[in-house]
N, C-alpha and C positions, 0 to 999 in steps of 0.2 A: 571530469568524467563526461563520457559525450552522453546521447538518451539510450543507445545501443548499450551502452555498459552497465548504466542503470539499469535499465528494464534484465539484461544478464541478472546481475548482482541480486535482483528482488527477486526473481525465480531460483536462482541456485539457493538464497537464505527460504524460502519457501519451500522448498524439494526437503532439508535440512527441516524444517518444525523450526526456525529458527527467529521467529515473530513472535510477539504480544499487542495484544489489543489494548487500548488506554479504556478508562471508563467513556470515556466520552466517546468512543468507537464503540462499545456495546449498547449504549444508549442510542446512539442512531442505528444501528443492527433494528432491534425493538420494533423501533419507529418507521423503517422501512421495510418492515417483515423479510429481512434477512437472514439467514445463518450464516454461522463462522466458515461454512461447505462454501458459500457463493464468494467470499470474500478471500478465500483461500483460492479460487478457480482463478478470482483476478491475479493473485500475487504470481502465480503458478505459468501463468500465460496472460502477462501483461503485453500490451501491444502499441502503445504512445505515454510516452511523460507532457503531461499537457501542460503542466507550468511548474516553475520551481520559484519557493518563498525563499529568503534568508532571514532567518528568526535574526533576533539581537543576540545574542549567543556563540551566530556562525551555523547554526548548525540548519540544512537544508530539508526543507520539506519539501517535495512531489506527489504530486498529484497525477495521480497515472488511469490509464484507462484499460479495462482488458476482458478477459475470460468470453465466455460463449454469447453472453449478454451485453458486452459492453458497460459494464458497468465501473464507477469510480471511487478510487477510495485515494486519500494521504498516508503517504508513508515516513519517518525519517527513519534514514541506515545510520546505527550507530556498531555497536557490536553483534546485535542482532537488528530485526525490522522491527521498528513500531508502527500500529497502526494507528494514525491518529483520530480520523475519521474516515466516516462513506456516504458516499454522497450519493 
């Protein structure tokens, strides 16, 4: 998938409420005096995939940058979005 199709895909599962936060994305929420509002702005209107990991598993994590703030979080797309963290 190129980053254009990504960044598509994370907004359209976003539009949809189609995400969940891990515990370890609410515990950085907390600690960066975030709400699940700013972090949903990113998903909504993400604007670069700054890196992508490949877990042992296969399965890709992204790290993307977006919403009005610039702000970053991880995500991996499996059936839905998971947030992994926010950085």
């Amino acid at each position: 998938m190129t980053d254009a199709e990504v960044l598509e895909l994370i907004s359209n599962l976003a539009r949809q409420d189609r995400y969940v936060f891990t515990l370890h994305a609410k515990e950085r929420l907390l600690q960066r005096h975030l709400t699940d509002r700013d972090v949903k702005e990113v998903l909504l209107h993400p604007i670069r995939v700054i890196r992508r990991d490949v877990g042992r598993s296969g399965s890709v994590k992204y790290k993307i940058q977006g919403g009005e703030r610039n702000r970053k979080v991880a995500v991996v797309i499996e059936q839905t979005l998971i947030v992994i963290t926010v950085m």
